[in-house]
Structures are given as C-alpha cells and as structure tokens.
BAFI-781504 format. One line per 4 residues: their letters; for each residue x, y, z of N, C-alpha, C. Coordinates in nm, 3 decimals. Atoms other than C-alpha are relative to their C-alpha. Layout:
% residues N
A) X:Y:Z:X:Y:Z:X:Y:Z; ...
//
This chain:
% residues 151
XXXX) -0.059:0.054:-0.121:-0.616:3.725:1.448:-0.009:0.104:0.112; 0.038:-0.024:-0.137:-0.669:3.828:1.828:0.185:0.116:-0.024; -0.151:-0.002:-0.012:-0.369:4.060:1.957:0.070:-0.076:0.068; -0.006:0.088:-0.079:-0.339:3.780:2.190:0.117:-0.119:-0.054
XXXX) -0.086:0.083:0.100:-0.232:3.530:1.906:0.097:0.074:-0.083; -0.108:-0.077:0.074:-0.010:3.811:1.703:0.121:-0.026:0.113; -0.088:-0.043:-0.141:0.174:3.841:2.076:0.053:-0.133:-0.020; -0.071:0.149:-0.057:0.231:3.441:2.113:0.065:-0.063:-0.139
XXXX) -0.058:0.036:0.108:0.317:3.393:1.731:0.144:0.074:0.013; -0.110:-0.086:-0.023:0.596:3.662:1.781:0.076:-0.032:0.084; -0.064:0.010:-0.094:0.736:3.523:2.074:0.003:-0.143:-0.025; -0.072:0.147:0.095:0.731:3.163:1.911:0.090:0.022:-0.118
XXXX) -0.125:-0.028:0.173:0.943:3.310:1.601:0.119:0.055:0.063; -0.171:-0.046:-0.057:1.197:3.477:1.857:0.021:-0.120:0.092; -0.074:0.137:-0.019:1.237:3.117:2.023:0.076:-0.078:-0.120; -0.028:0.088:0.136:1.280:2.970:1.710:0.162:0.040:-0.043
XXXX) -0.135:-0.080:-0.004:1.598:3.265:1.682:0.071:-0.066:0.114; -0.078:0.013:-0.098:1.717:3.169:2.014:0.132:-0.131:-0.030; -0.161:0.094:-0.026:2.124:2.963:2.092:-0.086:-0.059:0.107; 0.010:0.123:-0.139:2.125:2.674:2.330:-0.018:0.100:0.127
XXXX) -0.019:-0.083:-0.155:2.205:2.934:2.607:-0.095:0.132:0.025; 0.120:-0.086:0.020:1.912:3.204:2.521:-0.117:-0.075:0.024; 0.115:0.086:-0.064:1.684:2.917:2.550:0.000:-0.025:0.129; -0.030:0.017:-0.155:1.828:2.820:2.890:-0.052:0.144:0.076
XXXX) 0.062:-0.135:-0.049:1.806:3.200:2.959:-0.195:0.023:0.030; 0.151:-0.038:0.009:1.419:3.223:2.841:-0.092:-0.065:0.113; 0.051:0.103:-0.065:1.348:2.882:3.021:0.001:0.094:0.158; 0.017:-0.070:-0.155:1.448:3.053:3.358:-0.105:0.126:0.003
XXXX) 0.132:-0.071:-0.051:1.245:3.317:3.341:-0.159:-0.028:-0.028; 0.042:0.106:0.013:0.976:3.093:3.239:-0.082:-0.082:0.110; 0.023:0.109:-0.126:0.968:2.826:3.497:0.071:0.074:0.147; -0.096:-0.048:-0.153:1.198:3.030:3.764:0.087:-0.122:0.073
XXXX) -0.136:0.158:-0.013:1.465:2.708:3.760:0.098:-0.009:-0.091; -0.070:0.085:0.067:1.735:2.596:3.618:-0.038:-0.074:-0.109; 0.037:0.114:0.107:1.692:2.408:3.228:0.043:-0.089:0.041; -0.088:0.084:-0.001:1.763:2.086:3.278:0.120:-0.028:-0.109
XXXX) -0.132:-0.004:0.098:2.107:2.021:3.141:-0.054:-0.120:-0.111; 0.017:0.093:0.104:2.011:1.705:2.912:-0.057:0.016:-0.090; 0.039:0.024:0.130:1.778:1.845:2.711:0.009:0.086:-0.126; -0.053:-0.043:0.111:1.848:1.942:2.366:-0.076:0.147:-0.074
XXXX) 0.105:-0.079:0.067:1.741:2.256:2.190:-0.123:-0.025:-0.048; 0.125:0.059:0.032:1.475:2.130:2.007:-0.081:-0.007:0.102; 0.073:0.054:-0.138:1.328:2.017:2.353:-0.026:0.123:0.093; 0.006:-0.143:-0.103:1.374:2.348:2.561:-0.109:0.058:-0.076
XXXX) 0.147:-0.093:0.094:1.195:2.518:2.274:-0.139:-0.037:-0.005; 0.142:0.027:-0.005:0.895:2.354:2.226:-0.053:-0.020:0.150; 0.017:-0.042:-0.105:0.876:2.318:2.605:-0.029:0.122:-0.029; 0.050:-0.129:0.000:0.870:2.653:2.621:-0.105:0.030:-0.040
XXXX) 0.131:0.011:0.091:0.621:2.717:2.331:-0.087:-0.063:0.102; 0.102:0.039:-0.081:0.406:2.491:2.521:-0.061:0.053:0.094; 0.017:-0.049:-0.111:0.398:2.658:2.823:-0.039:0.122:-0.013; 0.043:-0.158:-0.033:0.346:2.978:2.720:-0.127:-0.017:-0.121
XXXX) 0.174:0.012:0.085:0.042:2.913:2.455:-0.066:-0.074:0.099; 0.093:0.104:-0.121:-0.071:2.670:2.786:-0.040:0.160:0.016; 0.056:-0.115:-0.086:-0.043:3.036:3.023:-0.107:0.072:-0.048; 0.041:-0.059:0.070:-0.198:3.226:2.725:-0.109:-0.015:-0.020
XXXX) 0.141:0.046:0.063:-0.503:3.045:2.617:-0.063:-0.119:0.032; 0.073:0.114:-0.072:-0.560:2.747:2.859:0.083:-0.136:-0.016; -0.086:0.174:-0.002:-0.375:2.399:2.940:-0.121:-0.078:-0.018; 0.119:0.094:-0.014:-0.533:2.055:2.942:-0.073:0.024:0.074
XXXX) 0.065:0.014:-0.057:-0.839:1.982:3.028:-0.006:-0.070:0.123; -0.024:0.085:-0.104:-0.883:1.797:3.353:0.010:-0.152:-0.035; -0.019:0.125:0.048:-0.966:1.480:3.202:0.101:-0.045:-0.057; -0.106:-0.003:0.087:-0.676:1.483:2.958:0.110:-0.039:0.151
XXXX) -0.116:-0.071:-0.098:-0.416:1.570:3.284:-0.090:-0.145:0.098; -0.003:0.118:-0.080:-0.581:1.275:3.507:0.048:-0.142:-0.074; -0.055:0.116:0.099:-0.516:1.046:3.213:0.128:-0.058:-0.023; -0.136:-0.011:0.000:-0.169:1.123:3.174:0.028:-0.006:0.132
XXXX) -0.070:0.001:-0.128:-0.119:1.128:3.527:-0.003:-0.194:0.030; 0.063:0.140:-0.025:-0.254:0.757:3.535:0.095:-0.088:-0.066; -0.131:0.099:0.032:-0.012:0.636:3.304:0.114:0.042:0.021; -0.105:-0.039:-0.071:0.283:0.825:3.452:0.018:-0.073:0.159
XXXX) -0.026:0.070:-0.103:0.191:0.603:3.734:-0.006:-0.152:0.008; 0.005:0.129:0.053:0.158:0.278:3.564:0.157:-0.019:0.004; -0.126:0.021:-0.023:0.451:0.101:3.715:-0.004:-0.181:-0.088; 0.002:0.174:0.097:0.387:-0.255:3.432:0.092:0.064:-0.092
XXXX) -0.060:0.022:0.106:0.610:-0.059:3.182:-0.065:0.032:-0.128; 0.035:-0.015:0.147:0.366:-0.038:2.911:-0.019:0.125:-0.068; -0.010:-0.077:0.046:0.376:0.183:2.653:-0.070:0.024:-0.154; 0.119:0.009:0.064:0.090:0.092:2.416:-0.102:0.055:0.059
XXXX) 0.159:-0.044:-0.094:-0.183:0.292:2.555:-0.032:0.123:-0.113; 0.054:-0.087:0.088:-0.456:0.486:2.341:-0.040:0.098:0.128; 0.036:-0.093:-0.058:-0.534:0.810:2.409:-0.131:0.008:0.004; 0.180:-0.075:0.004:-0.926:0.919:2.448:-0.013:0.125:-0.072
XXXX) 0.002:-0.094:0.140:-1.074:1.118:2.196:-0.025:0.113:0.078; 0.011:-0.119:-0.061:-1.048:1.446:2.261:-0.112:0.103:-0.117; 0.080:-0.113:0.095:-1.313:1.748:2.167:0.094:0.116:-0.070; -0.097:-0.120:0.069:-1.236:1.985:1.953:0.059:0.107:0.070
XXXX) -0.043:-0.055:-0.066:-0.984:2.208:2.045:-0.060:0.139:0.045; 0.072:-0.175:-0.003:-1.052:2.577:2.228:0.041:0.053:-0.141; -0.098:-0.141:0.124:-1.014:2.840:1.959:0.108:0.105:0.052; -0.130:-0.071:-0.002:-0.728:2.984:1.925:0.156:-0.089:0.026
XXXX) -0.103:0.099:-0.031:-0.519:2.677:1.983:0.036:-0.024:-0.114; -0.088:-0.018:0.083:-0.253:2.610:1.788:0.081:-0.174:-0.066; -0.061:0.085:0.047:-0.208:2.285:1.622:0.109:-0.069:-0.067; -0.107:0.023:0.113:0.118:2.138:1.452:0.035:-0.124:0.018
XXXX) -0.016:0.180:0.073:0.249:1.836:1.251:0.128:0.031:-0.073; -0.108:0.005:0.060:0.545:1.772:1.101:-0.034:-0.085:-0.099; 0.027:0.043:0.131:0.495:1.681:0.725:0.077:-0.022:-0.026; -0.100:-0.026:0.071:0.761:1.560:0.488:0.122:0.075:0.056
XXXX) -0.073:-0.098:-0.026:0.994:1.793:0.663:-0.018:0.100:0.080; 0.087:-0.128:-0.057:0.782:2.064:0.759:-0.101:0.019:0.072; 0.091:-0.041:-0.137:0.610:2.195:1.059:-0.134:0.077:-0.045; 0.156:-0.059:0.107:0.214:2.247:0.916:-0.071:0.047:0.204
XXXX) 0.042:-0.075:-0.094:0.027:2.502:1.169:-0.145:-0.016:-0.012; 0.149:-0.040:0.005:-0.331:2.496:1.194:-0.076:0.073:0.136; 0.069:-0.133:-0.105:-0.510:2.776:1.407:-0.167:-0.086:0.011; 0.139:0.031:0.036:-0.855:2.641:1.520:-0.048:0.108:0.048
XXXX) 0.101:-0.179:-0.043:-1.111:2.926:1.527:-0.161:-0.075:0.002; 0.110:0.039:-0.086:-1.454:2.966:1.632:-0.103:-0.091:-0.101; 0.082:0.039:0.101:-1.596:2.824:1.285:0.081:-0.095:-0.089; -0.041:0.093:0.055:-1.331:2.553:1.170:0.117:0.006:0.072
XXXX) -0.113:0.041:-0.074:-0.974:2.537:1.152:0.096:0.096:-0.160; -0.117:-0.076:0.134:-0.723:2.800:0.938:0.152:-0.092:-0.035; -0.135:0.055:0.099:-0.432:2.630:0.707:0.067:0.112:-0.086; -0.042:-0.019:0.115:-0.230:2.836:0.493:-0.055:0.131:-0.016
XXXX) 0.110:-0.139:0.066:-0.475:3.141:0.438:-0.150:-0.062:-0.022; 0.149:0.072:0.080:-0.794:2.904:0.383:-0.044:-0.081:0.124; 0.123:0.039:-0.103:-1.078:2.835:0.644:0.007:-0.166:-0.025; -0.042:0.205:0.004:-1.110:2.434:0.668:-0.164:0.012:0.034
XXXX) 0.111:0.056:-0.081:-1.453:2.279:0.806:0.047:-0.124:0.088; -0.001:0.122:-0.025:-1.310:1.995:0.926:0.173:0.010:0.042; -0.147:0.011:-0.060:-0.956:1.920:1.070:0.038:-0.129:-0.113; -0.057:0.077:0.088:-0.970:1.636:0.809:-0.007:0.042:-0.113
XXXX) -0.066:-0.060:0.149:-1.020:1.854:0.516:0.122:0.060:0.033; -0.083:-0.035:0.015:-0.725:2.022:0.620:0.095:-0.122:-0.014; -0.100:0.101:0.000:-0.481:1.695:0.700:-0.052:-0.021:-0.205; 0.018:0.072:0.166:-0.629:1.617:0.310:0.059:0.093:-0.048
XXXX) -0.104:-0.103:0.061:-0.484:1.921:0.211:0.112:0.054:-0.037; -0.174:0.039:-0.084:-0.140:1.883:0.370:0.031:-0.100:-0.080; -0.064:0.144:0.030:-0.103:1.522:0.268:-0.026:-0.020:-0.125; 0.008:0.052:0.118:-0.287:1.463:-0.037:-0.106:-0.149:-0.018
XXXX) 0.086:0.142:-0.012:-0.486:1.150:0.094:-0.090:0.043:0.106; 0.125:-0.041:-0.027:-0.767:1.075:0.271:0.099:-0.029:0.191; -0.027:0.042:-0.143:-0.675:1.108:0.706:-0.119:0.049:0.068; 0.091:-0.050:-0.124:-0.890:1.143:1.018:0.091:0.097:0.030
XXXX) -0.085:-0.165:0.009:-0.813:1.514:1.089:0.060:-0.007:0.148; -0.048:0.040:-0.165:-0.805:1.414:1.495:0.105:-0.109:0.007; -0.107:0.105:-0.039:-0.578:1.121:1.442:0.155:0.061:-0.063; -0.138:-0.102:0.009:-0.321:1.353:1.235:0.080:0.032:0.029
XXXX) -0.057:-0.098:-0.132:-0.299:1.589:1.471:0.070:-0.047:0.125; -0.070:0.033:-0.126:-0.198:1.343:1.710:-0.146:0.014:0.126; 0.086:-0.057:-0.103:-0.573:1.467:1.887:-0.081:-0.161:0.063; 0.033:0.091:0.014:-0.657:1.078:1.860:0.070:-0.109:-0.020
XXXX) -0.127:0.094:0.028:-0.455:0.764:1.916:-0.068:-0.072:-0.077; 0.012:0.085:0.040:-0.379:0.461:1.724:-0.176:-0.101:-0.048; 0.051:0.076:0.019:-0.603:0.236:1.830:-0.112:0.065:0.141; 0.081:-0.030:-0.111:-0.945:0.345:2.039:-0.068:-0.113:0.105
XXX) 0.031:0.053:-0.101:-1.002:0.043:2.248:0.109:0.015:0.128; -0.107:0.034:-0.072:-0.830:-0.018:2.572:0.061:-0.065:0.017; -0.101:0.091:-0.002:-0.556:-0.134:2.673:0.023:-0.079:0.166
//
C-alpha cells in the first residue's frame, strides 16, 4: 500500500473512534460549517470518509455527477432510476458492502481488486468470495443498478 492509502485508512479507523460531538468537531474542519443537526452518527461518518478519500484520490467522474444532478432535479418524484454502468474504479479506491453484518473492503489496484490479503481478477470473483454464490461483482458493489434499461 501507497503512504497515501496507510494515511486515509488511519484516519478512517480514528472516525470510526469518534462521539457524536468529535464527529461534529471533525465535520467542521472538514467542510468549514456547521454538521447538520439531523444527521445521525453513522451519517456524519461516512460523509466524512467520503469526502476525504473524494480530496485524496479523486471524486466522481463528470458523467456520474451530471447524472445525479439530473435526477436531483427530476421534480415527477420518481425514485426507480438505474444507474449507468460505471468503469472500473481508479486504483486505489476503496470499495465497501455490508455483508451479513459486516462491512467487506475491497481496495482496487492497478491489476484487480484486493479482499482479505488475496488479489481478485475480477470484482465478481471477489463478491463470490464474500457471499458464497455466484454475483455480478459491479452490481454488488452497488457500481451497477438494478435494472440497466431506462427509465
């Protein structure tokens, strides 16, 4: 691993430590605002997280970010809408899933995708690995909606 990724794993494991009011703290220096009051630990944190593996190693792509902007402006209500397949991620991005319980990490690097201690080829040998059955490794991840026609 990069010292890049040692730096942003370390500073995702001392969020993970943080009280309601250490998160609020982190958030401000952060964003330079106020947390909003409503949302719940859980929510500050991974905010966070987000934002700082975004600063670190690149946000969405443009396409991705006009997409979402498109249905953030869809004033019909709906809330069936597939996502567009996305390419594989940069390396060094930091995938996660919540399994059974548990928050599964996958690192993609410049030649697959790390699980566990063990190289992958495929984002769906890993989800097979995790689960036990057969998944699309992009639909898993969440990197691929439902259903790929439009809506």
């Amino acid at each position: 691993m990069t010292a890049a990724t040692n730096d942003i794993e370390a500073e995702l494991a001392h969020l993970r430590d943080l009280d309601l009011e250490g998160l609020r703290a982190r958030w401000r220096s952060v964003f330079r605002r106020r947390a909003p009051d409503h949302l719940p630990r859980h929510l500050l944190g991974r905010i966070i997280a987000y934002r700082l593996q975004a600063d670190r190693f690149g946000d969405l792509d443009a396409k991705t970010r006009r997409h979402l902007e498109r249905l953030g402006d869809d004033a019909s209500g709906a809330t069936a809408r597939s996502i567009p397949a996305v390419e594989t991620p940069a390396p060094g991005t930091v995938l996660v899933r919540e399994w059974n319980g548990a928050l599964q990490r996958v690192m993609v690097l410049d030649d697959g995708f790390a699980w566990n201690g063990t190289t992958y080829r495929s984002l769906s040998q890993v989800a097979f690995a995790i689960t036990g059955t057969r998944w699309s490794g992009p639909r898993f991840f969440g990197l691929r909606g439902r259903s790929e026609r439009p809506s």
